[in-house]
C-alpha positions in Angstrom: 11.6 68.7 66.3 8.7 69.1 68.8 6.5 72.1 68.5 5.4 74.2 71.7 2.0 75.4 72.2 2.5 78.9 72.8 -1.2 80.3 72.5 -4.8 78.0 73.4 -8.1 79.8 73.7 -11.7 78.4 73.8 -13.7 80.2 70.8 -16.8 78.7 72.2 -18.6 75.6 73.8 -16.9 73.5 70.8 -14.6 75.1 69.3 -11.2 76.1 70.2 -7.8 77.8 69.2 -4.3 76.7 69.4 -0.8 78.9 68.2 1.7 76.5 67.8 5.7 77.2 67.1 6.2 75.8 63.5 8.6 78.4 61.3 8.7 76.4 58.3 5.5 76.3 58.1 4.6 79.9 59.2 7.3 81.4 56.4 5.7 79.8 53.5 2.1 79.9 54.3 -0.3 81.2 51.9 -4.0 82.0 52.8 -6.2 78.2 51.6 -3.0 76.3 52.6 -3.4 74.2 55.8 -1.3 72.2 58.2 -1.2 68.4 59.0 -0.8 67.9 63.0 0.7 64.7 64.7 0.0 65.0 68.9 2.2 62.4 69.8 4.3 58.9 68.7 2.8 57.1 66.4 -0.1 59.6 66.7 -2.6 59.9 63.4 -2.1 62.4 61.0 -4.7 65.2 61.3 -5.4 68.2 59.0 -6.2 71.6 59.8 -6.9 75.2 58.2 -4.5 77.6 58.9 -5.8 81.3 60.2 -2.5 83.0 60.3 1.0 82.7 60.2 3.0 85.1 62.6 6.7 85.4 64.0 7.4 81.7 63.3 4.2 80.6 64.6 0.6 79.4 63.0 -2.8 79.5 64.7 -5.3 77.2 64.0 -9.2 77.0 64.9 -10.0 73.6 65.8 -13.5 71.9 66.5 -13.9 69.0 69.6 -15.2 66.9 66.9 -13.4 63.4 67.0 -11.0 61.4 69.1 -7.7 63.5 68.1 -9.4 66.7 68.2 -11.0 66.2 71.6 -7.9 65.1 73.4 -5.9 67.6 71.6 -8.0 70.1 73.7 -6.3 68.8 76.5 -2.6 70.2 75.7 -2.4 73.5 77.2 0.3 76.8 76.8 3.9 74.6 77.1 3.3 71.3 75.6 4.7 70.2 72.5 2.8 68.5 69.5 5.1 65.6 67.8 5.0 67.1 64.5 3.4 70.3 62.2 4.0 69.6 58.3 3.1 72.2 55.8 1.9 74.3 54.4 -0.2 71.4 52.5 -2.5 72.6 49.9 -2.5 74.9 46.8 -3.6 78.5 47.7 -6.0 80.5 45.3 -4.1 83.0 43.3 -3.9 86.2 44.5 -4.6 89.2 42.7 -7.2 91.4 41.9 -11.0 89.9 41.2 -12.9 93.1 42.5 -16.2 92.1 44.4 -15.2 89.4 46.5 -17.3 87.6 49.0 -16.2 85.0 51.5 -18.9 83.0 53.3 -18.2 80.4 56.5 -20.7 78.7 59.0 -17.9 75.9 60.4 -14.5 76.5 62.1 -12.1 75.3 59.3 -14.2 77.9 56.6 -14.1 80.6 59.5 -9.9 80.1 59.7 -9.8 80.8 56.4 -12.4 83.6 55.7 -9.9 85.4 58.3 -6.9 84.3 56.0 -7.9 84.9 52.7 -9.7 88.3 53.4 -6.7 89.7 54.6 -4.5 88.8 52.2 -7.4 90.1 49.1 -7.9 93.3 50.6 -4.7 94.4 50.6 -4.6 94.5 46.9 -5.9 97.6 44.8 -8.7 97.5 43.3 -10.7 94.7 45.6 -13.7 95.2 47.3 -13.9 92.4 49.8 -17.0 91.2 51.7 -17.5 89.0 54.6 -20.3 86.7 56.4 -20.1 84.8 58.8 -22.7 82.1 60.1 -22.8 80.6 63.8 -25.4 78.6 65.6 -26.4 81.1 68.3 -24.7 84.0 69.7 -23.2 81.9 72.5 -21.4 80.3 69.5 -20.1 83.7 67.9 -15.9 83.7 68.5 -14.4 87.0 69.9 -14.4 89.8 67.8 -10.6 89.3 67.2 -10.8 86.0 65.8 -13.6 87.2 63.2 -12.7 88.8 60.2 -14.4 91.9 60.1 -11.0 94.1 60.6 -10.1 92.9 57.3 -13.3 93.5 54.9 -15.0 96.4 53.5 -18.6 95.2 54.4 -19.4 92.6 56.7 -22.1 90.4 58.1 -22.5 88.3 61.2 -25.3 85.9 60.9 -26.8 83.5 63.3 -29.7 80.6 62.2 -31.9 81.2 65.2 -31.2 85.2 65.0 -29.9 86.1 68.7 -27.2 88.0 67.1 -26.7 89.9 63.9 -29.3 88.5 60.7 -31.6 86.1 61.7 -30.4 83.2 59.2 -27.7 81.5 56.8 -25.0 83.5 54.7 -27.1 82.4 51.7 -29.9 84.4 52.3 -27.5 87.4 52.6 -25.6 86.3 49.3 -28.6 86.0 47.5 -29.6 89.4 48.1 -26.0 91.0 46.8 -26.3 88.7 44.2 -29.3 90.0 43.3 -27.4 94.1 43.8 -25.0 92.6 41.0 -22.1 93.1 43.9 -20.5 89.9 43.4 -17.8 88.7 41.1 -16.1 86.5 43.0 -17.5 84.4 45.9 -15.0 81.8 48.5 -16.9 79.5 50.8 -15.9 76.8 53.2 -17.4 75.3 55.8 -20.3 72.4 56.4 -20.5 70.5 53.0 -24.1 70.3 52.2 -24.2 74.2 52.7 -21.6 74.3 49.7 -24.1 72.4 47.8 -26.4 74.2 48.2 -25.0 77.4 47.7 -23.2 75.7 43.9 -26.7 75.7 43.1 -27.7 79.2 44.5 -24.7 80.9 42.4 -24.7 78.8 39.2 -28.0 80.7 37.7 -25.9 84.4 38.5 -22.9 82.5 36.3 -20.6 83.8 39.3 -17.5 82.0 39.9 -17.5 80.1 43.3 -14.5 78.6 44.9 -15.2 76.4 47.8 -12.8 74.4 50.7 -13.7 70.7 50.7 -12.7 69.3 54.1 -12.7 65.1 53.3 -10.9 62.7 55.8 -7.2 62.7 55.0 -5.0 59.4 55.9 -1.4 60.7 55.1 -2.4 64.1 53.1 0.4 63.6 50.6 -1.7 62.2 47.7 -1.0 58.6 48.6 -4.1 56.7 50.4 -6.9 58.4 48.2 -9.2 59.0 50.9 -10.1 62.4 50.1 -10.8 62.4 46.3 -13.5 64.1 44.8 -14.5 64.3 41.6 -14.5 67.3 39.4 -16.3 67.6 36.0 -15.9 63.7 36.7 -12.7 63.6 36.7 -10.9 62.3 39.8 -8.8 64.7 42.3 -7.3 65.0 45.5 -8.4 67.4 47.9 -4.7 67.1 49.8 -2.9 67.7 46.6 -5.3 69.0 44.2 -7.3 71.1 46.3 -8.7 72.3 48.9 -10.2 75.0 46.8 -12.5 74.1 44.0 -14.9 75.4 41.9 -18.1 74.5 43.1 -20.0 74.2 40.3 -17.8 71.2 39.1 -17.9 69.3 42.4 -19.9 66.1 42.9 -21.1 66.9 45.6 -23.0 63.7 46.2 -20.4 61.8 46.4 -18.3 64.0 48.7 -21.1 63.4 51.1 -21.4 60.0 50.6 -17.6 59.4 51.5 -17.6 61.6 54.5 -20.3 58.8 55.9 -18.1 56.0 55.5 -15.8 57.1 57.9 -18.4 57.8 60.7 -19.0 54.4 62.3 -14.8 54.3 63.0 -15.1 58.1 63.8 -17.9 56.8 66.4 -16.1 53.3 68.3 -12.5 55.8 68.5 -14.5 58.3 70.7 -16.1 56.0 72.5 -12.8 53.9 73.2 -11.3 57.0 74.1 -13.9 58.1 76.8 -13.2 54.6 78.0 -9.2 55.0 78.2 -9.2 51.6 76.3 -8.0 53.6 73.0 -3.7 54.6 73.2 -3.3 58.1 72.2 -3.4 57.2 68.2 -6.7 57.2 66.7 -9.2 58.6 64.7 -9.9 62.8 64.5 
């Protein structure tokens, strides 16, 4: 079953987004869940956060990072991905925590600060706040793509303040911390942020739930590529996860993992660019 590109929008310089046609997938999505793409025969197996799930159809942000993700960016409105299997993942539970915060700064924690605010507000008795990090305001994605139609309070953040707060969405945690407006906080995003934030939260003994985005070879539990280690026991973020809590994570080793890959990650671009590479590869 081939699945037509109905929707494809650049976000910004990098980052772009893509509707496909995928109703199995759209029917039993849950806000954290994501989707594993294929592009074409034989093509690799790539992993992606879900946004939203509408009329048989799921949108995904996507960044031009890697080999798969760049020349996926050349499909346009018509064309017809190989294969969309999902949803993969476990989905926080949701019900009511009261105070909730969700914090992104990358495009896969961004996807689902949309999803997941959504689907809190909606139930009585949260209070759900949102912040949102980019680069520059160049970087910031349309209005309708962020969540702020979904939140109670929200803040747009850039690092080198041409937009909205001048910094990170720690600094503007720290201070609702500090208000005692928190009991909940969601993050995803660029990993050594997490860290840093597990550390930031741990002192205010709030719970904090955060996407880990490791390389994924099949995404079925099978190759191992994406373990992590929680309270030093070993999990899976494709089975297991993506959602964990933070101040369990090793997130030393989460970092140190993501580096092995980068060399392969490095020679699959630059085969690519060359047209040496067949359209199966690396993200």
């Amino acid at each position: 079953m081939k699945h037509r590109i109905t929707r494809k929008e650049d976000l910004n310089a990098a980052d772009y987004l893509i509707e496909v046609e995928a109703s199995m997938v759209a029917e039993r999505f849950l806000p954290g869940n994501f989707a594993v793409l294929i592009t074409v025969p034989r093509g690799e197996r790539i992993p992606m956060s879900i946004q939203k799930a509408e009329d048989g159809k799921i949108t995904m942000l996507i960044k031009k990072l890697g080999k798969t993700s760049v020349e996926l960016d050349s499909f346009e409105v018509g064309d017809s991905l190989e294969a969309v299997i999902g949803p993969m993942g476990n989905s926080p539970e949701l019900k009511r925590y009261g105070n909730i915060v969700f914090a992104s700064d990358l495009v896969c924690g961004h996807a689902e600060n949309y999803a997941l605010c959504k689907a809190l507000q909606e139930i009585e008795g949260n209070h759900v706040t949102s912040i949102q990090t980019f680069p520059t305001k160049a970087d910031i994605y349309p209005k309708k793509e962020l969540s702020e139609a979904f939140c109670d309070e929200y803040y747009l953040t850039t690092l080198d303040g041409s937009c909205g707060i001048k910094g990170h969405y720690t600094e503007v945690l720290k201070d609702l911390l500090d208000e005692g407006k928190v009991d909940i906080i969601f993050a995803g995003g660029d990993i050594p942020a997490l860290r840093d934030l597990a550390g930031l939260t741990e002192p205010y003994g709030v719970p904090t739930i955060v996407t880990v985005r490791q390389i994924m070879i099949d995404a079925t539990g099978m190759c191992g590529s994406c373990r992590v280690f929680v309270d030093g026991e070993m999990k899976l973020t494709c089975i297991d996860g993506p959602m964990f809590d933070a101040h369990k994570l090793n997130f030393e080793d989460i970092i140190n993992r993501m580096a092995m890959f980068k060399e392969k990650e490095t020679r699959a671009m630059e085969y690519y660019n060359k047209k040496i590479l067949p359209s199966v590869g690396f993200t």
